[in-house]
N, C-alpha and C positions, 0 to 999 in steps of 0.2 A: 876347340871348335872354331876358335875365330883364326887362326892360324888356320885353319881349313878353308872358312870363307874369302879369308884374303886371298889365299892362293888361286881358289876358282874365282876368284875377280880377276885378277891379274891376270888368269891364262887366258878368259874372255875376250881380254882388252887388249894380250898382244898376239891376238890371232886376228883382229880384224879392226875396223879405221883408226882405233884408237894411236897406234902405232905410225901408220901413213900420216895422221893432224898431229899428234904431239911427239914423236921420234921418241926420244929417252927419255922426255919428262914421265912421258905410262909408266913409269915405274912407282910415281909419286901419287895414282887415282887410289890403287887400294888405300893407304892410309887415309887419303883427304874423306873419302866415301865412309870410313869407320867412324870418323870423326864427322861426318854428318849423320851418323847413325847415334853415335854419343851424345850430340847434341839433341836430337829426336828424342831419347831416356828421359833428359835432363827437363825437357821442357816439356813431358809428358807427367813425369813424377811433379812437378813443380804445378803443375795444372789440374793432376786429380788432388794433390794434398788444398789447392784454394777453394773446389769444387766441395771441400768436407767442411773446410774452414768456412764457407759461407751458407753451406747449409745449416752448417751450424748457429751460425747467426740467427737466421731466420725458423730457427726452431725444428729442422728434422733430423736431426743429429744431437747425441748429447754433448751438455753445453762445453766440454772438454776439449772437442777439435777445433771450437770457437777461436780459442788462443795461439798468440803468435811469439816465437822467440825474441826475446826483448833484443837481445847486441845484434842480429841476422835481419830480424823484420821477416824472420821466415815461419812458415805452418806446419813446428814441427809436429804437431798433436797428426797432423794429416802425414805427414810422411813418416812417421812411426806406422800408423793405421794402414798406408799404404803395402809398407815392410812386410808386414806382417802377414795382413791379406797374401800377397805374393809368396812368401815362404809357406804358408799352408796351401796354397795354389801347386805350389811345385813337389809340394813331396807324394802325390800320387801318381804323377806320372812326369813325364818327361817336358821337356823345355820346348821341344814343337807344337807340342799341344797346348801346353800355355800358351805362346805364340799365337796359336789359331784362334782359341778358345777368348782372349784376351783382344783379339783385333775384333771378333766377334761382335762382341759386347759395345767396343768401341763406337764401330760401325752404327749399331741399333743407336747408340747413344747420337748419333752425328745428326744420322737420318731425321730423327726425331727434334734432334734442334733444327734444322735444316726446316721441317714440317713448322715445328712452333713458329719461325721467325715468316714463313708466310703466312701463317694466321693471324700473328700480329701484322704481319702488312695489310690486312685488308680488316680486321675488326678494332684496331688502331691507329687510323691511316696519316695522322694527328700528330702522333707520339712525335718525341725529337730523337734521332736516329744519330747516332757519330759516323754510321759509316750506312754506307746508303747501295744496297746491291739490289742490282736488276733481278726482276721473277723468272729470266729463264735459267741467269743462273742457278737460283735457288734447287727449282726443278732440277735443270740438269746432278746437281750436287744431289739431290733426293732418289736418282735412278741410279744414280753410281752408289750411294749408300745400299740401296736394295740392292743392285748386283753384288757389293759387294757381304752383301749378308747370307743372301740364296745360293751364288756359286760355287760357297766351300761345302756347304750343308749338301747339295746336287752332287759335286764330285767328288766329294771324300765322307760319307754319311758317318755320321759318330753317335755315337750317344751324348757325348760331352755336351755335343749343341742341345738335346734337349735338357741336360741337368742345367746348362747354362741357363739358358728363356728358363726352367724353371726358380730357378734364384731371380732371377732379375723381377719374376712375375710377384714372389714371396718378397722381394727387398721393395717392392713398391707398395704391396699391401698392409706391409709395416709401417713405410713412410707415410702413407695415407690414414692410420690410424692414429701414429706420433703427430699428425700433424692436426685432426680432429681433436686429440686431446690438448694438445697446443694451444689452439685457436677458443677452446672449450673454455680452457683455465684462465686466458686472458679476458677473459669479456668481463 
């Protein structure tokens, strides 16, 4: 399959400017292009396994994904969990659907930080910020998350999308329960 993808890169690229601006190097983009795809995995898996690990921290995850590989410094408990997740994600259906189903979720996830960090901009206006983005970014990053959540749902209707929002709706209502019992125990 990626032997396929490279190849329809490549014909892309040498049917049109690619060829005209870099003569023979176009031979060298499919690989570079894999390898910023690689790189996209690597620092996607490395960002949900911290995303468990720190939930974990704060108490909506059990206390197991907290943990960090001692010689690495790395969150294997999160990237076992991640494996996993994804190998049961795939054996129902196929790898585009993942794909779809997985950038999905992403999206909702983005949007929603995207939301969160403008309401802390204005009901914390106070806080110290390390990096400091303008509100129309924000917005603009908040319309492209919704398009990109509505567009695939409008042109390719699934069912996937609504078992999707329904796990996500179920994995909140858990966390919202682990986290009342949490916050319960501690007092």
């Amino acid at each position: 399959m990626l032997a396929r993808s490279l190849d329809f890169v490549f014909r892309i690229w040498s049917h049109t400017w690619g060829v005209a601006v870099l003569g023979p190097a176009v031979r060298v983009l499919p690989f570079l292009i894999s390898l910023s795809a690689l790189g996209s995995v690597n620092v996607s898996t490395f960002r949900s396994a911290r995303y468990a690990m720190v939930g974990a921290r704060h108490g909506y995850l059990p206390e197991v994904f907290s943990y960090i590989q001692k010689q690495r410094l790395t969150p294997l408990p999160g990237i076992i969990l991640q494996t996993i997740l994804t190998i049961i994600y795939c054996i129902p259906s196929d790898i585009e659907d993942l794909i779809d189903f997985s950038s999905f979720v992403v999206w909702v996830f983005n949007g929603l930080t995207f939301v969160a960090t403008i309401c802390c901009k204005f009901t914390k206006p106070n806080a110290y910020r390390a990096i400091k983005v303008p509100i129309p970014v924000i917005i603009f990053n908040i319309l492209i998350s919704i398009y990109l959540v509505i567009a695939p749902v409008i042109s390719r209707p699934h069912i996937g999308y609504l078992i999707a929002t329904i796990i996500l709706l179920l994995k909140n209502i858990a966390v919202l329960i682990h986290t009342a019992e949490y916050s319960y125990a501690s007092m």
